[in-house]
C-alpha positions in Angstrom: 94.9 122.3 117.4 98.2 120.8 115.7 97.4 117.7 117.1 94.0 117.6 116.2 94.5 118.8 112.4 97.7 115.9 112.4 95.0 112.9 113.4 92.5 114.3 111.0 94.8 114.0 108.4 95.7 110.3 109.5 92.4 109.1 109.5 91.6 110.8 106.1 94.6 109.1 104.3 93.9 106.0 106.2 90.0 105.9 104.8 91.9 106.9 101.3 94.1 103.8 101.3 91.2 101.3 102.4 89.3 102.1 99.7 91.9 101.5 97.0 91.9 98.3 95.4 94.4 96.0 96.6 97.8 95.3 94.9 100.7 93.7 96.7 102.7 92.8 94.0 102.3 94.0 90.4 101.4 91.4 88.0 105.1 90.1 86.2 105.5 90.8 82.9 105.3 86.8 81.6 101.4 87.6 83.4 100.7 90.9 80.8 101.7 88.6 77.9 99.5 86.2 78.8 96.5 88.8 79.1 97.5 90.0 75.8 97.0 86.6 74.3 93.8 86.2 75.7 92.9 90.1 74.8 94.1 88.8 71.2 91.3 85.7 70.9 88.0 87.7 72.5 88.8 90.8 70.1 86.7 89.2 67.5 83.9 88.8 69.9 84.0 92.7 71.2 83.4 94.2 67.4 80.9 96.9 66.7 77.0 96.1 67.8 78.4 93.0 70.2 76.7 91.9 73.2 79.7 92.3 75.2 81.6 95.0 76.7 84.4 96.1 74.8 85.3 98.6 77.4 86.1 96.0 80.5 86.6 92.2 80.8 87.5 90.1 83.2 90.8 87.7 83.6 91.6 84.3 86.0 94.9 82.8 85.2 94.6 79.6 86.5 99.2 79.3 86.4 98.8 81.3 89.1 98.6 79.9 92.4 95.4 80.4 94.3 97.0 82.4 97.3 98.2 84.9 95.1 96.2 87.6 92.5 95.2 86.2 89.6 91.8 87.7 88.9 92.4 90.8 86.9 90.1 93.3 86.0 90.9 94.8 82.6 90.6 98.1 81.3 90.3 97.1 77.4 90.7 101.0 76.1 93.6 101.9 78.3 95.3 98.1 78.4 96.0 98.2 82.1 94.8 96.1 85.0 92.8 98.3 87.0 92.0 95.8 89.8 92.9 92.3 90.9 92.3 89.8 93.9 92.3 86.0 95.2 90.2 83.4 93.3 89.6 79.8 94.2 89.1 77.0 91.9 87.1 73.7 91.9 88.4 71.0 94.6 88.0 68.6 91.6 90.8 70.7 89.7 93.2 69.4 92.2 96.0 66.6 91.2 97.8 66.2 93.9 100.6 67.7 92.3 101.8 70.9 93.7 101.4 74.0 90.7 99.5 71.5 88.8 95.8 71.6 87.9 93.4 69.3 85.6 90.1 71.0 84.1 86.6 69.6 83.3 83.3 70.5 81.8 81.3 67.3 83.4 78.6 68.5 85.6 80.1 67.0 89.4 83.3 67.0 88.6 83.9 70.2 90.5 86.0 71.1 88.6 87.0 74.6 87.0 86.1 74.7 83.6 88.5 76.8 81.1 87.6 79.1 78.2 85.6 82.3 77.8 82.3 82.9 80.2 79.4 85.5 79.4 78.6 87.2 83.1 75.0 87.3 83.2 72.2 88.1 85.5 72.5 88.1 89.3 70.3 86.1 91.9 70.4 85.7 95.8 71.6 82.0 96.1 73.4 80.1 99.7 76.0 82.4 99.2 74.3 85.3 98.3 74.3 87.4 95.2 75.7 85.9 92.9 76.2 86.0 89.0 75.0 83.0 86.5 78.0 82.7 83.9 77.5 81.2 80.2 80.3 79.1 79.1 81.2 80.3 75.1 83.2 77.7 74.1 83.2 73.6 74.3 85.5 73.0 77.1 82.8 75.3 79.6 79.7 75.0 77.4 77.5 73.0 80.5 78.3 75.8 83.0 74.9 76.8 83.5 73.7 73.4 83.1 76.6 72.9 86.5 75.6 75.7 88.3 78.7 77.1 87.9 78.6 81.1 89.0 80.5 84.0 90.5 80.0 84.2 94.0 82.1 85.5 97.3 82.5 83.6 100.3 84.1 84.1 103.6 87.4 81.9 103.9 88.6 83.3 100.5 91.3 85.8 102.1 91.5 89.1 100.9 95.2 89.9 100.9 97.8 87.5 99.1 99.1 84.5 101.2 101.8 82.3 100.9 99.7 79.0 100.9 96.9 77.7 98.7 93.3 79.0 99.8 90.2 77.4 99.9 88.3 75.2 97.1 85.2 75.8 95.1 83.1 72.9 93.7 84.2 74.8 90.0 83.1 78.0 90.5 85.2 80.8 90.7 84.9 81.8 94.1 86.4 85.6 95.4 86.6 87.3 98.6 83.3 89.5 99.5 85.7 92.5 99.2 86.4 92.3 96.4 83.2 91.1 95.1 81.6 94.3 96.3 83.9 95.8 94.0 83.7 94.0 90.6 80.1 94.0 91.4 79.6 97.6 91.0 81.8 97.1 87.3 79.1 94.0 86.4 75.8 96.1 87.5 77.0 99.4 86.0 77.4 97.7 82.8 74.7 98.0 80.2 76.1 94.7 78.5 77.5 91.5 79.5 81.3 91.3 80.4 83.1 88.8 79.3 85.2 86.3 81.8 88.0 84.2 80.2 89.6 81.7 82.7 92.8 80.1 81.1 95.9 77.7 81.7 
């Protein structure tokens, strides 16, 4: 009966762990700084009667490389990351530099496109659901026009790796695992989050 109470222990604290999000490595504290600048330029757009929600919003820094974390989900009221995971940017980002990455609105470029997204409504595309993202400012403005959405697919890893990971053509592209996770954050919320991908 030991023995039996002993595995049935294991395999609860084992389902326990799996569904936690994932964090390897905290984010360093030159990464916080640089979510508190971006925090810093939406505030205006999260003011009383916005569109958006000022309760969560979503963060891809793009100094990060692409086998490590670097899409942060943020809990605005309680300024903490409260999930994070792999990201892939556009193969037309690359410069065949190591670290070092070039940006572009121009529809096929396939390229990632910085500045501030609205998430909006989901569809069932080649990769399946998926979200359609707005670009806010002028350096993502033609997003839509791009096709340029959130979507999982299956050789993004899951956990952190110490080589790049595979290449979108500009959209940012996430792991279905964690997908399934900020996708319950996207549909719960009754308006539109806002995505800010930055350099």
């Amino acid at each position: 009966m030991k023995i039996f109470n002993f595995i049935l222990v294991l395999i609860i604290s084992a389902a326990f762990i799996s569904s936690k999000p994932y964090f390897k490595d905290e984010p360093k504290s030159l990464e916080i700084e640089r979510i508190n600048l971006r925090i810093e330029e939406i505030k205006p757009m999260l003011n009383a009667g916005s569109k958006y929600n000022s309760k969560i919003a979503f963060f891809i820094d793009m100094r990060i490389p692409s086998g490590k974390n670097r899409f942060f989900v943020y809990d605005l009221q309680n300024n903490k990351i409260i999930d994070q995971g792999l990201v892939a940017h556009g193969c037309g980002s690359e410069t065949g530099i190591k670290g070092s990455l070039k940006f572009s609105n121009v529809p096929n470029s396939n390229c990632t496109s910085l500045g501030r997204y609205s998430i909006g409504n989901n569809y069932v595309g080649m990769f399946g659901k998926a979200y359609r993202l707005f670009g806010l400012d002028e350096t993502n403005n033609n997003a839509f026009k791009r096709a340029i959405v959130l979507h999982h697919y299956s050789a993004v890893p899951y956990e952190e790796q110490d080589h790049y990971i595979s290449r979108s053509q500009g959209c940012p592209m996430v792991n279905e695992q964690f997908f399934k996770r900020i996708e319950k954050i996207i549909d719960a919320s009754k308006s539109n989050i806002l995505l800010d991908i930055y350099y």
